[in-house]
CHARMM internal coordinates of N, CA and C (Angstrom, degrees):
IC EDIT
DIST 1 N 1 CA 1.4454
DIST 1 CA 1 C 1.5261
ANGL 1 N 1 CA 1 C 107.50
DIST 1 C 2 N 1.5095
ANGL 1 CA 1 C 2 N 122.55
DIHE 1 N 1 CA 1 C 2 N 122.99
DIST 2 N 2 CA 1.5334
ANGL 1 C 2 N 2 CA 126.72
DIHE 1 CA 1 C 2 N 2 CA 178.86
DIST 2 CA 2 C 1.8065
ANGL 2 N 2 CA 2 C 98.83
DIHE 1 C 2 N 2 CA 2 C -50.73
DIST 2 C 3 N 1.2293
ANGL 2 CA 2 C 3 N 79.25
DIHE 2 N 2 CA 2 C 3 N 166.60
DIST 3 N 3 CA 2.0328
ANGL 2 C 3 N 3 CA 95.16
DIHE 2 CA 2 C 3 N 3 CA -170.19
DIST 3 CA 3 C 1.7576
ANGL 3 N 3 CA 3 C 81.40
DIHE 2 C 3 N 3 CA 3 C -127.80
DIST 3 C 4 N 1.2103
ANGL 3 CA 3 C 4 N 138.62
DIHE 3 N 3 CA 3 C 4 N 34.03
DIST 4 N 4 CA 1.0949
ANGL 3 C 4 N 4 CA 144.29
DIHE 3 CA 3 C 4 N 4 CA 174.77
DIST 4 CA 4 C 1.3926
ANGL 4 N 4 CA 4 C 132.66
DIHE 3 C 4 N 4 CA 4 C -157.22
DIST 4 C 5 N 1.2474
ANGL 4 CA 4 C 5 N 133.22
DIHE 4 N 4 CA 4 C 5 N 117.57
DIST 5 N 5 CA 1.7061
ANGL 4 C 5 N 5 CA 132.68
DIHE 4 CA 4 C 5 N 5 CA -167.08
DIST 5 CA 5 C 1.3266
ANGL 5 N 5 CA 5 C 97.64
DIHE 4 C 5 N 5 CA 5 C -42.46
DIST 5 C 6 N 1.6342
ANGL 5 CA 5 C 6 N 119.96
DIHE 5 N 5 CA 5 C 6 N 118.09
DIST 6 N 6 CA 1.6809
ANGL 5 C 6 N 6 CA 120.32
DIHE 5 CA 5 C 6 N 6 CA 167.95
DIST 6 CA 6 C 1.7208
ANGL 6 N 6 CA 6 C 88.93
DIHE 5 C 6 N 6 CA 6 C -78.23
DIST 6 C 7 N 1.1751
ANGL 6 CA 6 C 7 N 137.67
DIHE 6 N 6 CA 6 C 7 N -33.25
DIST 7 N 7 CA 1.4010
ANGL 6 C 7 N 7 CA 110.57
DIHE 6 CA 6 C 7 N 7 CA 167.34
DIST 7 CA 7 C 1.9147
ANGL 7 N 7 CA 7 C 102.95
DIHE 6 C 7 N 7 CA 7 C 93.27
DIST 7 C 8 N 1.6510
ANGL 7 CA 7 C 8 N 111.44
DIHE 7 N 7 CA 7 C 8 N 29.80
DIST 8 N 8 CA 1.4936
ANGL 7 C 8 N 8 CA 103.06
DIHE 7 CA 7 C 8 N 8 CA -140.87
DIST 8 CA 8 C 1.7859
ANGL 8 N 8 CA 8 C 72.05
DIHE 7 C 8 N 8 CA 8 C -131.75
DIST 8 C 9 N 1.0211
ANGL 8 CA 8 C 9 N 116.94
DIHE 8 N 8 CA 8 C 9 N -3.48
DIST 9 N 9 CA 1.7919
ANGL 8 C 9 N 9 CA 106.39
DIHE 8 CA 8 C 9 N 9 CA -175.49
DIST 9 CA 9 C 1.6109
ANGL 9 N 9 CA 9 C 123.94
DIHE 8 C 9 N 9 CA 9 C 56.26
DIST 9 C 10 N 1.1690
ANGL 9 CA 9 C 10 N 104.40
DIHE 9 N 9 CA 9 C 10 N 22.14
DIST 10 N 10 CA 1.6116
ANGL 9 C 10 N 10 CA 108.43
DIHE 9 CA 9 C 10 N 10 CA 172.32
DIST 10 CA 10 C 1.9436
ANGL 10 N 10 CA 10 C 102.41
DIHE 9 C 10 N 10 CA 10 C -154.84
DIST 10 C 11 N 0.9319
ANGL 10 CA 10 C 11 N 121.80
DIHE 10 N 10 CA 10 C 11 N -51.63
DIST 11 N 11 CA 1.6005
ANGL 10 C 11 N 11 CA 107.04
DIHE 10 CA 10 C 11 N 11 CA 167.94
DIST 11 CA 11 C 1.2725
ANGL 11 N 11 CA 11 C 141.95
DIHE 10 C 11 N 11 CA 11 C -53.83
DIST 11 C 12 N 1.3332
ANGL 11 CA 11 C 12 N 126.38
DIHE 11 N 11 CA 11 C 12 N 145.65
DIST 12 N 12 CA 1.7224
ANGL 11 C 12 N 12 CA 130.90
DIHE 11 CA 11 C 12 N 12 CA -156.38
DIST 12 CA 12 C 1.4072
ANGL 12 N 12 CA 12 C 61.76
DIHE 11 C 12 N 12 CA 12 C -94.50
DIST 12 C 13 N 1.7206
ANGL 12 CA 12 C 13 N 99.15
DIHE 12 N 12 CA 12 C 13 N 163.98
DIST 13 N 13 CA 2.0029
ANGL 12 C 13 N 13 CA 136.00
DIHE 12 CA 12 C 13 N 13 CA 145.69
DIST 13 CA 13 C 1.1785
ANGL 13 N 13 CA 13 C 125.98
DIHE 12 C 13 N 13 CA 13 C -157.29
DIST 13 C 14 N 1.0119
ANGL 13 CA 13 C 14 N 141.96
DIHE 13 N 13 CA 13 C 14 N 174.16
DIST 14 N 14 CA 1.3219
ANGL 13 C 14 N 14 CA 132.04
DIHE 13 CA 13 C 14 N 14 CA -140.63
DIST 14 CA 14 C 1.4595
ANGL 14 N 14 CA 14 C 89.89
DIHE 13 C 14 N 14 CA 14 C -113.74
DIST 14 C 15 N 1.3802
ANGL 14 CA 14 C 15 N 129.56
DIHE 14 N 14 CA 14 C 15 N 129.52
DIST 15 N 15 CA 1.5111
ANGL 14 C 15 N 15 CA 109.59
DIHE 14 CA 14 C 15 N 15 CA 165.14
DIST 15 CA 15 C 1.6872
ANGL 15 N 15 CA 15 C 107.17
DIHE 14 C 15 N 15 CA 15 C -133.34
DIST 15 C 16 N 1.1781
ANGL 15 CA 15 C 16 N 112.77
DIHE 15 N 15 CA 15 C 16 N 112.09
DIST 16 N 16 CA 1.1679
ANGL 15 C 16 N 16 CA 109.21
DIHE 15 CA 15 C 16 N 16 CA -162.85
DIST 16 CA 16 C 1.6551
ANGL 16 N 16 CA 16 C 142.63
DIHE 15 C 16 N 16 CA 16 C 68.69
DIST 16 C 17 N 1.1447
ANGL 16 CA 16 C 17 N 93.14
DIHE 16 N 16 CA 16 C 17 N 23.53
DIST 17 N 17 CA 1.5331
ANGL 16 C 17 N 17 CA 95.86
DIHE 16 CA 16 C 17 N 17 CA -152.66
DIST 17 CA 17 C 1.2944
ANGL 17 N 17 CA 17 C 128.83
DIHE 16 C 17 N 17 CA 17 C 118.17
DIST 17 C 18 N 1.9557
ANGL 17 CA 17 C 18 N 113.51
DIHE 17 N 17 CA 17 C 18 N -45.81
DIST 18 N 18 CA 1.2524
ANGL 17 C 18 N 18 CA 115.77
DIHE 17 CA 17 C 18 N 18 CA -146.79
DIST 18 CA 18 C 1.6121
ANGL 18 N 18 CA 18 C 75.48
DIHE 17 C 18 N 18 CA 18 C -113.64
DIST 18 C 19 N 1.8228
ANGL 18 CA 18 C 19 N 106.83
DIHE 18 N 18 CA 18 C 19 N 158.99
DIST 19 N 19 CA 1.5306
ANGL 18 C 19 N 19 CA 140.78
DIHE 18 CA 18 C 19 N 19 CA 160.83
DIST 19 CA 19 C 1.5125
ANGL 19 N 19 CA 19 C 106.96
DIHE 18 C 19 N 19 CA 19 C -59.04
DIST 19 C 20 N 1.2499
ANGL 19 CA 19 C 20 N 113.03
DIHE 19 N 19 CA 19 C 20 N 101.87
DIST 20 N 20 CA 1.7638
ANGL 19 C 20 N 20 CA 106.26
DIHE 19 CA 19 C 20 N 20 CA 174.65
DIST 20 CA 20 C 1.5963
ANGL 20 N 20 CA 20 C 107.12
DIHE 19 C 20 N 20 CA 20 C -101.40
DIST 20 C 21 N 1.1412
ANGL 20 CA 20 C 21 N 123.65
DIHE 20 N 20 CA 20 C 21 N 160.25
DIST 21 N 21 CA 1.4717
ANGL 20 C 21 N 21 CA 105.61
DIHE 20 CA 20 C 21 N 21 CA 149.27
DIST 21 CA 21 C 1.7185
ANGL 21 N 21 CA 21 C 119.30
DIHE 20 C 21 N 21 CA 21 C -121.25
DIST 21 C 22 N 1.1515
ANGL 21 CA 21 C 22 N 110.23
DIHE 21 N 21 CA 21 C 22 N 145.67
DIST 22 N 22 CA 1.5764
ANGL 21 C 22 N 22 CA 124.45
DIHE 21 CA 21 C 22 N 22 CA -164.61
DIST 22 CA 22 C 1.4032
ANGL 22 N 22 CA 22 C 110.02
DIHE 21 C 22 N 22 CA 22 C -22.51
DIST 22 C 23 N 1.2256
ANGL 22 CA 22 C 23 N 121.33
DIHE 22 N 22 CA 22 C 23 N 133.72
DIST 23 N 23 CA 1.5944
ANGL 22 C 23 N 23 CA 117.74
DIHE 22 CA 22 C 23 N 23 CA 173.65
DIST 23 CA 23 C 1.9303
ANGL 23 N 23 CA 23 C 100.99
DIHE 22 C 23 N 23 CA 23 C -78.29
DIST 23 C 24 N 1.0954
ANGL 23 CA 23 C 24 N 129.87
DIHE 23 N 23 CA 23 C 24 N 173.30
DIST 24 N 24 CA 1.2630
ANGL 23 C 24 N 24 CA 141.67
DIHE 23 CA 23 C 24 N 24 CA -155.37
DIST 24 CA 24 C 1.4130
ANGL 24 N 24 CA 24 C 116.73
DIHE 23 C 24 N 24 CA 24 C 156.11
DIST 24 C 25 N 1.5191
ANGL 24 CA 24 C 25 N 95.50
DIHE 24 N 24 CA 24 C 25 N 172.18
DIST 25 N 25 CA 1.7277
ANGL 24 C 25 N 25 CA 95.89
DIHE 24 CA 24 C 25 N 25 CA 177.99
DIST 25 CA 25 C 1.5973
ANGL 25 N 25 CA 25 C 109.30
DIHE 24 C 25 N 25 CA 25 C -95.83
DIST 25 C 26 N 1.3732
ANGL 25 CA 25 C 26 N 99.34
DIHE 25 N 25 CA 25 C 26 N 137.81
DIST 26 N 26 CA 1.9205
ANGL 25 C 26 N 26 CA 111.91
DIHE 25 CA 25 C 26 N 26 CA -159.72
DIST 26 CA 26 C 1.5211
ANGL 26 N 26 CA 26 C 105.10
DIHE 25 C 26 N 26 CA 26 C -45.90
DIST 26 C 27 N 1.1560
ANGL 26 CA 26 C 27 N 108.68
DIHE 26 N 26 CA 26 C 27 N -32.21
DIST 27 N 27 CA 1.3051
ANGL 26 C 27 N 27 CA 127.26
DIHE 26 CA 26 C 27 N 27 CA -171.17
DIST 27 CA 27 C 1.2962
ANGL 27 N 27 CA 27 C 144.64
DIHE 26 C 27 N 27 CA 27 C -68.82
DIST 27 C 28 N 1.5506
ANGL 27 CA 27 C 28 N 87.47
DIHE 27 N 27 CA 27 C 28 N -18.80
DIST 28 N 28 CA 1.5320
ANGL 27 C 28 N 28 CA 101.41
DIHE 27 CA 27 C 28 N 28 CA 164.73
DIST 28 CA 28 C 1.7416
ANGL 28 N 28 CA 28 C 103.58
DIHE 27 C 28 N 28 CA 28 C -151.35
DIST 28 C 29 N 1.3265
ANGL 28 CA 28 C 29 N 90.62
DIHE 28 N 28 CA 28 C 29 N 55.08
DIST 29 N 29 CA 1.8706
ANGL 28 C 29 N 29 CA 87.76
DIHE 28 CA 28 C 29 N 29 CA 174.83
DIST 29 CA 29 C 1.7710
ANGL 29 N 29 CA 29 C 98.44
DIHE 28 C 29 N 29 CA 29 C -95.90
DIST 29 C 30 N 1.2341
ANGL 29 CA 29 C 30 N 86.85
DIHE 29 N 29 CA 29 C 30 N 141.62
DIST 30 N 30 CA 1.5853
ANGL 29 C 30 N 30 CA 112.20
DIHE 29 CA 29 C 30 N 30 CA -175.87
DIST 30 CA 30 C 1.5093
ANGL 30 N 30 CA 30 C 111.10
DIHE 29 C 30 N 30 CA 30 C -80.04
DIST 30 C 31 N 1.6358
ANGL 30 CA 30 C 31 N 112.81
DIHE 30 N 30 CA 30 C 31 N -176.19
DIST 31 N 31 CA 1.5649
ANGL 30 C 31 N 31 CA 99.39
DIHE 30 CA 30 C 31 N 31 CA 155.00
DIST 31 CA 31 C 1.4643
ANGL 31 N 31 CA 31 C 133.04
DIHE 30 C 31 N 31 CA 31 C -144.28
DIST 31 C 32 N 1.1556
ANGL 31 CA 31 C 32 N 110.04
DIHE 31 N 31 CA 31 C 32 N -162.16
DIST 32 N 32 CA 1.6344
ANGL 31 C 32 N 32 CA 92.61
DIHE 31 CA 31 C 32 N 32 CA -158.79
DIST 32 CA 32 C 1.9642
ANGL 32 N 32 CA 32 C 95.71
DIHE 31 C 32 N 32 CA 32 C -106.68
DIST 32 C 33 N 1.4062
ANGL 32 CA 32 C 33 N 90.20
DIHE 32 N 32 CA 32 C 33 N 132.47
DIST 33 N 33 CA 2.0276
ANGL 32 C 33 N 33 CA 93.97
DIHE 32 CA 32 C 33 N 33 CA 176.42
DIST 33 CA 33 C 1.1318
ANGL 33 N 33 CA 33 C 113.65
DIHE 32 C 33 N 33 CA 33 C -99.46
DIST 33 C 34 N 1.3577
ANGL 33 CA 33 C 34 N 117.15
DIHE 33 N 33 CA 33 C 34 N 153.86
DIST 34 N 34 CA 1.4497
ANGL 33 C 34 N 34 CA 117.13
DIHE 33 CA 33 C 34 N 34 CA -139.93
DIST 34 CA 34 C 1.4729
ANGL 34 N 34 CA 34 C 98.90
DIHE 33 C 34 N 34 CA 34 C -74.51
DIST 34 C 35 N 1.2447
ANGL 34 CA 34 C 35 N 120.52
DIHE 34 N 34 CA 34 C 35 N -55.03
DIST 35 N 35 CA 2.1537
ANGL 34 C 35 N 35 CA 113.26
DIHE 34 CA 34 C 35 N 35 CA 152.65
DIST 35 CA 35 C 1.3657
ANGL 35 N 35 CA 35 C 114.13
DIHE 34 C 35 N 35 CA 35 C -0.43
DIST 35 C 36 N 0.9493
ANGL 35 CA 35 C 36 N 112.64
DIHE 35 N 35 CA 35 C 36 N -54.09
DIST 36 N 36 CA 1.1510
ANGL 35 C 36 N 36 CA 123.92
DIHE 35 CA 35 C 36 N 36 CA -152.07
DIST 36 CA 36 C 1.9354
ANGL 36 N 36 CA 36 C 107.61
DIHE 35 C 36 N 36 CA 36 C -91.34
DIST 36 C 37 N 1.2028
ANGL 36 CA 36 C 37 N 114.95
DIHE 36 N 36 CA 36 C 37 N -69.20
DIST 37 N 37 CA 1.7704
ANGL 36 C 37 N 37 CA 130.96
DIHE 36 CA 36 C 37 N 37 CA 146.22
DIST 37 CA 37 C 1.4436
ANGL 37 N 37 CA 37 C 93.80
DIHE 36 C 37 N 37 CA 37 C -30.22
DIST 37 C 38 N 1.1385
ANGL 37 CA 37 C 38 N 134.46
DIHE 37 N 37 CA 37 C 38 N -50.12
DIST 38 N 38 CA 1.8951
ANGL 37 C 38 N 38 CA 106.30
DIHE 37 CA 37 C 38 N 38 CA -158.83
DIST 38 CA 38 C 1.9684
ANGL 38 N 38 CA 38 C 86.83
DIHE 37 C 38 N 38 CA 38 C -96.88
DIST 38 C 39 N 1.1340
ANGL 38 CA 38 C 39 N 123.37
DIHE 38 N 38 CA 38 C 39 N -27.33
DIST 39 N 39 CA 1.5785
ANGL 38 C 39 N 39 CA 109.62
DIHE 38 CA 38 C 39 N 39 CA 173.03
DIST 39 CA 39 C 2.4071
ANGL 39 N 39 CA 39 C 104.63
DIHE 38 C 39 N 39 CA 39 C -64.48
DIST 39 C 40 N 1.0676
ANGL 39 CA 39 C 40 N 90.96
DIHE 39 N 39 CA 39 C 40 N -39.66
DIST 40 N 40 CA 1.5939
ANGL 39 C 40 N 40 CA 76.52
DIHE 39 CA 39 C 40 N 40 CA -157.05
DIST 40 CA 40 C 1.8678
ANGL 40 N 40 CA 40 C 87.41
DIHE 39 C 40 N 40 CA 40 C -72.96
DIST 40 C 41 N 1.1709
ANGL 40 CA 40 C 41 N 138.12
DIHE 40 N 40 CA 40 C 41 N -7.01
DIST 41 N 41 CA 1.4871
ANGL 40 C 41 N 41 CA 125.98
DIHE 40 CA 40 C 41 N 41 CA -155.82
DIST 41 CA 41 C 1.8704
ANGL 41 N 41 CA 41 C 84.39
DIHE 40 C 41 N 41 CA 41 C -114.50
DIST 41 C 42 N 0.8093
ANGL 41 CA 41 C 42 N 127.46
DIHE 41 N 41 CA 41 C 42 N 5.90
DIST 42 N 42 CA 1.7753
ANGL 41 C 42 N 42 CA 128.10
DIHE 41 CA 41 C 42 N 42 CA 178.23
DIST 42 CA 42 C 1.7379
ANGL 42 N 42 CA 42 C 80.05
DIHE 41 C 42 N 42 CA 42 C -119.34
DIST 42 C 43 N 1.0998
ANGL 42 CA 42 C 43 N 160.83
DIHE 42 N 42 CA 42 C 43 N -27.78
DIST 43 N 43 CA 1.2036
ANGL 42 C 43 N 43 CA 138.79
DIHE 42 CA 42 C 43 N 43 CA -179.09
DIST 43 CA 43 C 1.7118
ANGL 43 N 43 CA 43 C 110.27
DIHE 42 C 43 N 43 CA 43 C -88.77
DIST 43 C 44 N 1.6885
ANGL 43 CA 43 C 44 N 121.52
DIHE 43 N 43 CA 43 C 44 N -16.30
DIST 44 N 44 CA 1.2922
ANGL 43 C 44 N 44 CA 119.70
DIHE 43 CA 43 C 44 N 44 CA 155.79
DIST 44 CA 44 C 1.3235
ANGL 44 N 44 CA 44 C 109.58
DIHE 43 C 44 N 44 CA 44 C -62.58
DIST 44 C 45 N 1.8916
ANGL 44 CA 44 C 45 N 105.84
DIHE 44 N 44 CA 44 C 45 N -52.40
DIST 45 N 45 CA 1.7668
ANGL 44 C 45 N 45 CA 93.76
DIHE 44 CA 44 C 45 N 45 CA -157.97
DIST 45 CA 45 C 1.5837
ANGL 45 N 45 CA 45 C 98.97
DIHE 44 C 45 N 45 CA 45 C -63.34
DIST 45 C 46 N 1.0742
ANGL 45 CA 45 C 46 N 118.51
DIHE 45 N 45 CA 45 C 46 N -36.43
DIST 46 N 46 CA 1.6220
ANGL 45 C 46 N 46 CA 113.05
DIHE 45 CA 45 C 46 N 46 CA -171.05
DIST 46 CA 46 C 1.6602
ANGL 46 N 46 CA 46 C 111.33
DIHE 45 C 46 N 46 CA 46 C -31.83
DIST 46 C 47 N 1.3366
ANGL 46 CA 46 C 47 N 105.08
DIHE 46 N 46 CA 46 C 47 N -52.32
DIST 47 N 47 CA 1.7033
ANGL 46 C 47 N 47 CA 135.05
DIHE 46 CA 46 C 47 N 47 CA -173.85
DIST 47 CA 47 C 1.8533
ANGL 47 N 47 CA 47 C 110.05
DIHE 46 C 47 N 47 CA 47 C -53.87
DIST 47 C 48 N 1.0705
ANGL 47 CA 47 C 48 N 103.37
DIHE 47 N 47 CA 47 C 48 N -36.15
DIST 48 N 48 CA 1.7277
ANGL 47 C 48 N 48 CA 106.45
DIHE 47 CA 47 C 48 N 48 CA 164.13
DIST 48 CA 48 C 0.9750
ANGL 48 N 48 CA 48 C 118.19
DIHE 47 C 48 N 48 CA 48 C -69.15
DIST 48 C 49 N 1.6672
ANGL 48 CA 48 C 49 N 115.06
DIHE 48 N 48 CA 48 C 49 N 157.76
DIST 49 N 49 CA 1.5272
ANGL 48 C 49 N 49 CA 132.18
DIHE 48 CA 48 C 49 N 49 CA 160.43
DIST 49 CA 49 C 1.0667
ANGL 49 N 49 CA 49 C 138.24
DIHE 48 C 49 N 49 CA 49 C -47.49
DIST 49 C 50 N 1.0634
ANGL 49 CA 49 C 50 N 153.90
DIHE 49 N 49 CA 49 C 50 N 140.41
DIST 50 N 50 CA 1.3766
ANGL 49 C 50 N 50 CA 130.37
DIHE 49 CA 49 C 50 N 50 CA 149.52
DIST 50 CA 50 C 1.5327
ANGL 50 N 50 CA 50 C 133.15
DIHE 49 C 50 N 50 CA 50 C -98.18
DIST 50 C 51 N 1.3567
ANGL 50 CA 50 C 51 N 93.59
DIHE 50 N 50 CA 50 C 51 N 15.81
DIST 51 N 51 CA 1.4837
ANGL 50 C 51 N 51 CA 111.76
DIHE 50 CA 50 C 51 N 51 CA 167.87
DIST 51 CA 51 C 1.8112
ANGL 51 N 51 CA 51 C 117.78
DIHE 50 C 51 N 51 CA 51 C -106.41
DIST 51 C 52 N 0.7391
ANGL 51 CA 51 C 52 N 125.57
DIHE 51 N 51 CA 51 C 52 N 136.80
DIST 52 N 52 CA 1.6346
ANGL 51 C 52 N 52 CA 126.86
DIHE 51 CA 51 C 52 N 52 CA 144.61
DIST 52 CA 52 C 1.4026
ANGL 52 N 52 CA 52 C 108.04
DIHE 51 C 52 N 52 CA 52 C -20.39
DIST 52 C 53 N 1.8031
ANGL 52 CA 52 C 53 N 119.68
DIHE 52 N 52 CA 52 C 53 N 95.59
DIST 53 N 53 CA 1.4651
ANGL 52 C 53 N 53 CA 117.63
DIHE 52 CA 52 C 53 N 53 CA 163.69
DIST 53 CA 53 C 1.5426
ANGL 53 N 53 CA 53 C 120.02
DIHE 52 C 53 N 53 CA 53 C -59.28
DIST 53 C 54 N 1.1610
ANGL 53 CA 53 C 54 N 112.26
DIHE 53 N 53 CA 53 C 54 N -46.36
DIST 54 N 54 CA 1.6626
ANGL 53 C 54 N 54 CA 128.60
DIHE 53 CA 53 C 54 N 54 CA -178.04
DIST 54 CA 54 C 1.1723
ANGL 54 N 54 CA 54 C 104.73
DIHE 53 C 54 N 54 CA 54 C 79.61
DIST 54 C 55 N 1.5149
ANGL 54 CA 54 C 55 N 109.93
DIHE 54 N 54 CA 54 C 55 N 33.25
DIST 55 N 55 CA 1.8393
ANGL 54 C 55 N 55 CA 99.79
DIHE 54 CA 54 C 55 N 55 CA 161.56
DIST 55 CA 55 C 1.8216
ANGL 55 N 55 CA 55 C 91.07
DIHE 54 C 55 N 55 CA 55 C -126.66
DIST 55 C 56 N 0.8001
ANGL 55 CA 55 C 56 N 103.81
DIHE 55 N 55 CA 55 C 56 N 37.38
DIST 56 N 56 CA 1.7919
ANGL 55 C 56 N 56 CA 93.33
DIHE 55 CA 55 C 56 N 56 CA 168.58
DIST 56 CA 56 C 1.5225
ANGL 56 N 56 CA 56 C 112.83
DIHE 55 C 56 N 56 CA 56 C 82.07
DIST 56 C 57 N 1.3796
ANGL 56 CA 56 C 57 N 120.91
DIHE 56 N 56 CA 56 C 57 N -9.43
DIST 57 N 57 CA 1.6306
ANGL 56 C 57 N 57 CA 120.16
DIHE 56 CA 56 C 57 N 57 CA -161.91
DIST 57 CA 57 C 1.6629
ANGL 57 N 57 CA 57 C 101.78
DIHE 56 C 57 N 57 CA 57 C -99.97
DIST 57 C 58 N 1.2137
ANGL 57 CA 57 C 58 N 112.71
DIHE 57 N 57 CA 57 C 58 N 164.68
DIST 58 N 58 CA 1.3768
ANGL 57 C 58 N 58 CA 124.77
DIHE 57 CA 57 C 58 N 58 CA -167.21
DIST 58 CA 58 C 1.7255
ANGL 58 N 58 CA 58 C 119.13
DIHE 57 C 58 N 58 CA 58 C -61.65
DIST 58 C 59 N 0.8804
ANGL 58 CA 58 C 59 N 113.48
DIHE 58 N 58 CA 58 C 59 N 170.80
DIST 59 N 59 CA 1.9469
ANGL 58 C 59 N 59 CA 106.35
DIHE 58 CA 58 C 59 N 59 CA -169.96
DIST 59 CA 59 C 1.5560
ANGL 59 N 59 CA 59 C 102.64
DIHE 58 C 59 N 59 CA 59 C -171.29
DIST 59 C 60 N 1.3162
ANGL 59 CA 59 C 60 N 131.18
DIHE 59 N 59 CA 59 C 60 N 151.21
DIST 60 N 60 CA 1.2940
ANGL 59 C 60 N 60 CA 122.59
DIHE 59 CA 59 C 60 N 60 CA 153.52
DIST 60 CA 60 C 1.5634
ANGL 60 N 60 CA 60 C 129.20
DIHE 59 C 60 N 60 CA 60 C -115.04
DIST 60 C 61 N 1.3423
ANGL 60 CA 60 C 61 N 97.24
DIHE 60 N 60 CA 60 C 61 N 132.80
DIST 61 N 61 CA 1.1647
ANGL 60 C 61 N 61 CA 110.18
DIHE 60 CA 60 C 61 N 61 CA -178.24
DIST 61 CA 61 C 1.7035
ANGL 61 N 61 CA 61 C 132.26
DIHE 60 C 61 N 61 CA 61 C -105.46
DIST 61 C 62 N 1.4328
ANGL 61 CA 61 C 62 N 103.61
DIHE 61 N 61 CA 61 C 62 N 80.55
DIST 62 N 62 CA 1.2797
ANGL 61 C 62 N 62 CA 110.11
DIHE 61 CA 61 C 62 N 62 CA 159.64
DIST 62 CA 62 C 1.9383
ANGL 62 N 62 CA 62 C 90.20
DIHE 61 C 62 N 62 CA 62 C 97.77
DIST 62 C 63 N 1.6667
ANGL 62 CA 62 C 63 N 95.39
DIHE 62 N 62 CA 62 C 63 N 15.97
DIST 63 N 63 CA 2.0821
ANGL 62 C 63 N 63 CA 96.36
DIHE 62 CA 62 C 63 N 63 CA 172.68
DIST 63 CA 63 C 1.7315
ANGL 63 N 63 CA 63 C 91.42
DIHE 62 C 63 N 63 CA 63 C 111.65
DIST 63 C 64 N 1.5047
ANGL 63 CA 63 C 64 N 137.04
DIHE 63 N 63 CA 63 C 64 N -47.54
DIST 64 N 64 CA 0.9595
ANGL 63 C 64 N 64 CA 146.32
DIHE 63 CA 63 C 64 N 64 CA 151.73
DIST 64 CA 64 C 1.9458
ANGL 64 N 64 CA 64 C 128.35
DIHE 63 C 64 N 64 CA 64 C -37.59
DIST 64 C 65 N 1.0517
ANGL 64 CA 64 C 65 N 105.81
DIHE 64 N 64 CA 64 C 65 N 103.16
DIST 65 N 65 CA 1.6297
ANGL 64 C 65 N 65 CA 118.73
DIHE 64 CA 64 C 65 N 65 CA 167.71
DIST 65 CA 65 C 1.4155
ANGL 65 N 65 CA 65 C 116.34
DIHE 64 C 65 N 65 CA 65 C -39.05
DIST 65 C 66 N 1.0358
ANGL 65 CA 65 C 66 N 127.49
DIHE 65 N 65 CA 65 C 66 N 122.75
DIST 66 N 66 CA 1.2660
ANGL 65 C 66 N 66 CA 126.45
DIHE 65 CA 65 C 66 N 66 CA 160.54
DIST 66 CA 66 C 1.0768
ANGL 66 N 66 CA 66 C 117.03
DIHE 65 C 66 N 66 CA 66 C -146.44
DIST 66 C 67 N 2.0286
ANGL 66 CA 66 C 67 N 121.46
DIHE 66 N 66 CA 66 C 67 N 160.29
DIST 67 N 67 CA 1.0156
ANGL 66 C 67 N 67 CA 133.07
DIHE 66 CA 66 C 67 N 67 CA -169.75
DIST 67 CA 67 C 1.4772
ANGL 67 N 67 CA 67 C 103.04
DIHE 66 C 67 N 67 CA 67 C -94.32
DIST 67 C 68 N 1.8224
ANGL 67 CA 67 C 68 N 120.28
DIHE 67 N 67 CA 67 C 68 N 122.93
DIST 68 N 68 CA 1.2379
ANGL 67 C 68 N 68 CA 97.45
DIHE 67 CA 67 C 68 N 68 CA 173.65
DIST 68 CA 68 C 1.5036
ANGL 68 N 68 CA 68 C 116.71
DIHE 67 C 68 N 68 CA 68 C -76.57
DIST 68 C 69 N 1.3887
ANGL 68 CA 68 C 69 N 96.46
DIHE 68 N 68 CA 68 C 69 N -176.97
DIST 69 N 69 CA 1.4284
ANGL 68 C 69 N 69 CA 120.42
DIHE 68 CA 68 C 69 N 69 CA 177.65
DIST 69 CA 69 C 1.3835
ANGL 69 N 69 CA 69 C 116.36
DIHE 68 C 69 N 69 CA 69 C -67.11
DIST 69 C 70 N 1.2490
ANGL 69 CA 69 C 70 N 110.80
DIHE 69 N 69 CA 69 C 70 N 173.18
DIST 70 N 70 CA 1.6340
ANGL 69 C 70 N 70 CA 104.93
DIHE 69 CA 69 C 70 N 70 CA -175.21
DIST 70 CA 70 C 1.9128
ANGL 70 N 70 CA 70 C 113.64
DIHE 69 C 70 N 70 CA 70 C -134.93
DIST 70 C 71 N 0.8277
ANGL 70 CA 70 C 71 N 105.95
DIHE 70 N 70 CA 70 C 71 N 102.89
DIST 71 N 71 CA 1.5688
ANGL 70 C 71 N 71 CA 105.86
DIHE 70 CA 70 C 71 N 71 CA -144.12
DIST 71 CA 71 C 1.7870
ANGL 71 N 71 CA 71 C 110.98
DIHE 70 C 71 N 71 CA 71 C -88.75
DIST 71 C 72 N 1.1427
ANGL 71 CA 71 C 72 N 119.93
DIHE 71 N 71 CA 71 C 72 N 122.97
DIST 72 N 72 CA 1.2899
ANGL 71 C 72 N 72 CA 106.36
DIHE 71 CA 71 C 72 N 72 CA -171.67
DIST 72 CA 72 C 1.6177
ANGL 72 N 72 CA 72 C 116.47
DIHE 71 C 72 N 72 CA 72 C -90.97
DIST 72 C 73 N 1.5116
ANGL 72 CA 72 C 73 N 86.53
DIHE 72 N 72 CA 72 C 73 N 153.56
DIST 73 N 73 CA 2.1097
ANGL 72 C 73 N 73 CA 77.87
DIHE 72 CA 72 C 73 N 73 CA 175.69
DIST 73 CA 73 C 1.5184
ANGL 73 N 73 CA 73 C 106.42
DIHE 72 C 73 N 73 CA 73 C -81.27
END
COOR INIT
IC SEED 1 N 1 CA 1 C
IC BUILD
């Protein structure tokens, strides 16, 4: 998944973390097929942990989402 606006009005990218979809003109934004939605959302989960970060951010556990923990000093 690009880490940068393809700018194409139908592709997810990662921006920061979060699922965007392509900026474009309203007018002819396309859409996304589900091929396509379950490839770009398996190239986020890929991008997670599978450990406990301990700053609160997302991780997977065992294929399962989870919120990490939040760890104090």
């Amino acid at each position: 998944m690009p880490r940068t606006d393809p700018a194409d009005g139908m592709s997810l990218w990662l921006n920061n973390g979060a699922i965007c979809l392509a900026s474009g003109d309203a007018n002819q934004l396309g859409t996304l097929s589900p091929p396509a939605m379950k490839q770009s959302l398996q190239a986020v989960m890929d991008t997670l942990p599978t450990h406990d970060p301990g700053d609160g951010s997302p991780w997977l556990n065992g294929g399962v989402l989870m919120r990490g923990t939040l760890k104090t000093p």
